[in-house]
N, C-alpha and C positions, 0 to 999 in steps of 0.2 A: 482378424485378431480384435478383440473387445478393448474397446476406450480403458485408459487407469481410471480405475477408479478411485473416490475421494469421496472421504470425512468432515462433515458439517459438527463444526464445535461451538457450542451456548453454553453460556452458564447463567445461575441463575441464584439470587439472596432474598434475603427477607423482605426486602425493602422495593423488590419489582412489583407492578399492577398486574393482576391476573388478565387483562383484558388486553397491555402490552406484549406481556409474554405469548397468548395468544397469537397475534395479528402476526408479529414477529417467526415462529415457530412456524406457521400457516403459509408465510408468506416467503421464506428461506426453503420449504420443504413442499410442498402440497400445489403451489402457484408459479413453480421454477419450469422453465423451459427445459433446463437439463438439470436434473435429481441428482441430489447424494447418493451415494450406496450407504453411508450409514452415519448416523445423529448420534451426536456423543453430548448428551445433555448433564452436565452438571449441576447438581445442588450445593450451592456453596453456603451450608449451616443451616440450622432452622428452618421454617417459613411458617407463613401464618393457615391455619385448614383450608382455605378460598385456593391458594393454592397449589398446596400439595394435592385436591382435586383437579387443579386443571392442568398439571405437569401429569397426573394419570390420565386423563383425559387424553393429551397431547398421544401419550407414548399408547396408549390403546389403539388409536385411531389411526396412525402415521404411515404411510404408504410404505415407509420405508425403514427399515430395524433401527430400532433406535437402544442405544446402549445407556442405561442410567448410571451414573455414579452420583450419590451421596456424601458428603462429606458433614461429621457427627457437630464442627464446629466451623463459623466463619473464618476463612484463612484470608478472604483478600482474593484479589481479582487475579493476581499475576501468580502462585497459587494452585490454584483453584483449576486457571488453562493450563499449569502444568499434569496435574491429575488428569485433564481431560485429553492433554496429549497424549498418558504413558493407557491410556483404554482406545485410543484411535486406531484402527486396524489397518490404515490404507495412510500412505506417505502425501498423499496431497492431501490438504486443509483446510477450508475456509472457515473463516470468523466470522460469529454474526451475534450481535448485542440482543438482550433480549430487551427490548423497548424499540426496536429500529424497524424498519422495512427494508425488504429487499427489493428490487424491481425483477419483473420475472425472469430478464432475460442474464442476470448478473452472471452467472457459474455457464451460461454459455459461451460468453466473452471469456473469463477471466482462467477458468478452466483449461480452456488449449494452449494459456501462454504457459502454465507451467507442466503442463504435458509434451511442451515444444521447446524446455528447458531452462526457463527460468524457476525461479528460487523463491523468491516476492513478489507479489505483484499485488498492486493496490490501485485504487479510483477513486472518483471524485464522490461527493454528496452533497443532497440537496437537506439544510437545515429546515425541517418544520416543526408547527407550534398547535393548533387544536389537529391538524388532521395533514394529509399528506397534499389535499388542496390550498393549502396556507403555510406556504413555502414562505421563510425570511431569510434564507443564506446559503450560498453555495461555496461551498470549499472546492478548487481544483487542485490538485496537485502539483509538482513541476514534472513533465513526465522523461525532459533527457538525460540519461544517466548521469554525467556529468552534473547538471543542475541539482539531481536527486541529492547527490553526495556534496556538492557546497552547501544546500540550504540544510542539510542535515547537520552543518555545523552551529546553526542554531535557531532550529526548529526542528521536529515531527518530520518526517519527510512523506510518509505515508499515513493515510486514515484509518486508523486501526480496526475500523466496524468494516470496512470494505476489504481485508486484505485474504487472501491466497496463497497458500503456501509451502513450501517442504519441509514437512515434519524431522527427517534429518537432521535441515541446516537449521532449523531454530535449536533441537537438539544437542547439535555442536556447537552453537554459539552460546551454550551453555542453560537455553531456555529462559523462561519469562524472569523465576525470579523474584525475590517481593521488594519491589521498588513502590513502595503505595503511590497509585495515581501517577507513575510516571513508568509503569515496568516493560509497556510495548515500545515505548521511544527509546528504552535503555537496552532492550532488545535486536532493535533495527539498527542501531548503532553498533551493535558485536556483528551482526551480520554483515553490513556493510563494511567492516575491518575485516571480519574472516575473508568477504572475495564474493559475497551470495551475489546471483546473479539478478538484477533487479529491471522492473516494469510497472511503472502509473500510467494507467487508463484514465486519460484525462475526464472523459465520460461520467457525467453522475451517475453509480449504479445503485447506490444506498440511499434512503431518505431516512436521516439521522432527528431524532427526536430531543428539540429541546423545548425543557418548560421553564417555567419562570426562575428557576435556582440556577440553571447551564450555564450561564455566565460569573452566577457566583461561586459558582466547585471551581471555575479557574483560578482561583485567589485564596486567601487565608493564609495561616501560617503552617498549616502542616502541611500544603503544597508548597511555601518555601523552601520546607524542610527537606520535601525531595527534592526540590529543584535542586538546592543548595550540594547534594548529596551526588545525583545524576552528576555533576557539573566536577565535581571533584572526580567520580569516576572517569568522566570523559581524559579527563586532564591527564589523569596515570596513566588510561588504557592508550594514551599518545596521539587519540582522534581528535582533540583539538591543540592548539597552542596557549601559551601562557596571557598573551592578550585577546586571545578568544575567549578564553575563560573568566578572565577581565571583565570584558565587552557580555556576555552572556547575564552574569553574575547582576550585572550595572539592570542590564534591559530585562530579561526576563526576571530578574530577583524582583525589580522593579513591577514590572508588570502583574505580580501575584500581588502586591501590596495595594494598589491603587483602587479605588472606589469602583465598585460594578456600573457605576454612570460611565465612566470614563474606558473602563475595560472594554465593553459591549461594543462601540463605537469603533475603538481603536483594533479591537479584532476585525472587526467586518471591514473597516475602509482599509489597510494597510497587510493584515494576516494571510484571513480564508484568501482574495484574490491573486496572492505572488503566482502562486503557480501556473493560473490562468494568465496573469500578464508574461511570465519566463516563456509559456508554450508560444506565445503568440508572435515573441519576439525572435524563438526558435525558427518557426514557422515561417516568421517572413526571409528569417535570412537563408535558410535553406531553397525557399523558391528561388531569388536573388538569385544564389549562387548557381543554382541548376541553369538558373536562362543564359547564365552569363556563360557556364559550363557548353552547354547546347550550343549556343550562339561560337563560340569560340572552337567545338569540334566538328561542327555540322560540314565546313568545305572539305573537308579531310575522309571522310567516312567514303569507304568505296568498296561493296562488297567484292570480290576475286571468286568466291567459289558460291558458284548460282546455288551447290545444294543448301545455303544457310541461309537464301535469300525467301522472304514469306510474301504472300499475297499482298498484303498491306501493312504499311509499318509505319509508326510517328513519325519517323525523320525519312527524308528521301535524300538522295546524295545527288550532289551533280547529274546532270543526266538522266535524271529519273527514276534511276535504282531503289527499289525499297529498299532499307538497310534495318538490318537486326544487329541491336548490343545487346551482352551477355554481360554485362559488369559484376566481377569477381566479389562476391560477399566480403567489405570488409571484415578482418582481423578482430574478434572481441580481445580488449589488449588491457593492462592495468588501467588507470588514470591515477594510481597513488602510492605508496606504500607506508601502509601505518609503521608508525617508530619501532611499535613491537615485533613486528615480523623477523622472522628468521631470514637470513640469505636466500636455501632456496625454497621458501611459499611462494606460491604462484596468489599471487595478489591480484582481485577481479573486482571491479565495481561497476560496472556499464554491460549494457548489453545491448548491440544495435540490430535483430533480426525483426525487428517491429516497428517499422516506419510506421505505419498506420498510425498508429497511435504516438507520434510525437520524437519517438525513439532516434538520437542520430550518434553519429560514431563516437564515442569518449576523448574526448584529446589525451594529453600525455601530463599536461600541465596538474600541477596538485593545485588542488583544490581547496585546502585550507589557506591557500594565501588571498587574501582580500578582504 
C-alpha cells in the first residue's frame, strides 16, 4: 500500500524577495528527501513582474504538480492559508514560509508522525541573518504534551514555518482566520481545546530567516492590537483564566511596547530556549525515574515460559535468565477539559507514542493552574 500522501502550502505577497521565494520553494520541494505529492502555492494580491516571473518559473519547472491559486487582492496571511487549504487535495499538510529554508530531511521526520496519527506536529529552528552559515538563534520547542499545553497558556507553543498537519482538524478548529500577525497561535489554541493530537520535534528542521526588522514586527501597536484581541479570545473560549489573562495582558502587552534593544535580548535569553530547557528537564527525569524503575524490578523479573525468552536481553534476572518486557503502551488520556466542552467530548491533548523525540505520558493534572 502507498504512503498518504501530502500537500506543501506557500503563500506568497508583494513584499517577498524573488531570490527568497526561490531558495525556499527549491528547498521545501526539489532538495527534500521525501517530496510532496502536490504544492499549493498561493498569491496573496499583487506582486511586482520579478516575481510573478519567478513564481512561473517555480511552477514550470517543479518535480512535482503544483496547484496556483491567485488571489485578485491582499487578504493577510491567515486568509490567504485558508484559500490555500480549501485547493489542498490530500489531508496532511505542511507549512513552509516563503523566505525560510527547509533542511532536506524535514517531511521525512515530520511526515510519519502524522501518518502514525498525530494531528500537529511541529520542530525546532535555527534563526539566520545573511545566509544559513550565520546562524544567531535557535528556538526549541517544549516537546511533552503536557508542557505543550501549559506553555501555550502563554506563548506559541509551536513554530508555525515548521509545522505539519491535518487539514481536517485545522478545518474543525475552525481554521486560520484573520487574526493579523497572530492567526497561527489562535489557531493552535482551538486545536489544542478541540483534543488534536499533538508532537514537537525538538530537532531544528527549518532555518527561519530573520533580517534587520524581525525583531521589530514583534512590537508596534497593531500587534498589540492582536495580542490584546487573541487574549480576550482565549479568555471566552475558557483556555485561560482570569489571572492568566491578567498575567499575559501585563507581559506580553508589555512586551510589544518595549524598545527593539531590549526585545531582541529578552527574546533570545528567556523566550526561543524554554523549550529546550522544559525537554532537558523532561529528559533527565524520565531517565531518573526509569533507573530507579529498573533498579527496583530487576530481582523480581523471572521468565516461566522459555518460549518468550530471547537470546540476549538488557536485564537478566537472577540466575542468568534473559528476560523480555513487553510494557503495555500507555493510555493517551485528557490532561484537561476546557470550560466549554460538552459532557460527552472526548477531550485529548497529549500524545505519548513518540518517545523519541521527548514525548512522555500527559498527567491528569490541568494545566492552566500555575
Amino acid at each position: 500500500m502507498q504512503p498518504e500522501p501530502f500537500t506543501l502550502l506557500m503563500t506568497v505577497y508583494g513584499g517577498d524577495r524573488e531570490e527568497y521565494v526561490r531558495d525556499a520553494f527549491r528547498s521545501a520541494v526539489d532538495d527534500q528527501t521525501l517530496r510532496p505529492d502536490q504544492v499549493v502555492l498561493v498569491q496573496d494580491g499583487p506582486v511586482r513582474p520579478e516575481l510573478a516571473a519567478v513564481l512561473r518559473e517555480l511552477v514550470a519547472a517543479s518535480p512535482v504538480e503544483v496547484t496556483f491559486v491567485p488571489l485578485e487582492v491582499n487578504r493577510g496571511l491567515g486568509p490567504a492559508l485558508d484559500a490555500g487549504l480549501q485547493a489542498a487535495r490530500h489531508d496532511i499538510v505542511a507549512r513552509m514560509d516563503a523566505d525560510d529554508i527547509a533542511m532536506p530531511h524535514r517531511f521525512e521526520l515530520q511526515v510519519p508522525l502524522v501518518r502514525a496519527g498525530a494531528e500537529l506536529v511541529g520542530a525546532g529552528l535555527l534563526e539566520f541573518g545573511r545566509d544559513t552559515e550565520d546562524v544567531v538563534g535557535r528556538r526549541i520547542p517544549p516537546s511533552d504534551p503536557t508542557d505543550i499545553v501549559r506553555y501555550s497558556r502563554l506563548h506559541d507553543p509551536f513554530n508555525h514555518p515548521t509545522v505539519v498537519y491535518r487539514r481536517s482538524a485545522v478545518i474543525a478548529a475552525g481554521g486560520y482566520g484573520d487574526l493579523p500577525l497572530m492567526e497561527d497561535y489562535w489557531l493552535f489554541v482551538r486545536m489544542i481545546a478541540a483534543g488534536a493530537r499533538l508532537v514537537n520535534v525538538a530537532e531544528p528542521l527549518v532555518y527561519y530567516r530573520v533580517g534587520d526588522g524581525a525583531y521589530h514586527r514583534r512590537g508596534g501597536r497593531e500587534l498589540l492590537r492582536s495580542e490584546l484581541r487573541l487574549q480576550r479570545e482565549m479568555l471566552a473560549e475558557g483556555f485561560i483564566s482570569r489571572r492568566q489573562y491578567v498575567r499575559n495582558v501585563l507581559v506580553r502587552g508589555g512586551y510589544r511596547l518595549v524598545p527593539t534593544v531590549i526585545r531582541r535580548p529578552f527574546y533570545r535569553m528567556l523566550v526561543a530556549p524554554y523549550g529546550a530547557r522544559r525537554n532537558a528537564a523532561k529528559a533527565a527525569e524520565a531517565a531518573e525515574a526509569a533507573a530507579a524503575n529498573a533498579a527496583a524490578r530487576l530481582p523480581a523479573m523471572v521468565i516461566t515460559d522459555p518460549a518468550l525468552a530471547e537470546p540476549a536481553g538488557d536485564l537478566v534476572a537472577p540466575g542468568g535468565d534473559p528476560t523480555l518486557t513487553v510494557p503495555d503502551r500507555p493510555a493517551f488520556r485528557p490532561a484537561y477539559r476546557p470550560r466549554h466542552a460538552r459532557p460527552d467530548d472526548d477531550v485529548q491533548t497529549g500524545y505519548d507514542i513518540w518517545p523519541a523525540y521527548g514525548a512522555q505520558d500527559p498527567t491528569t493534572a490541568d494545566p492552566r493552574e500555575g
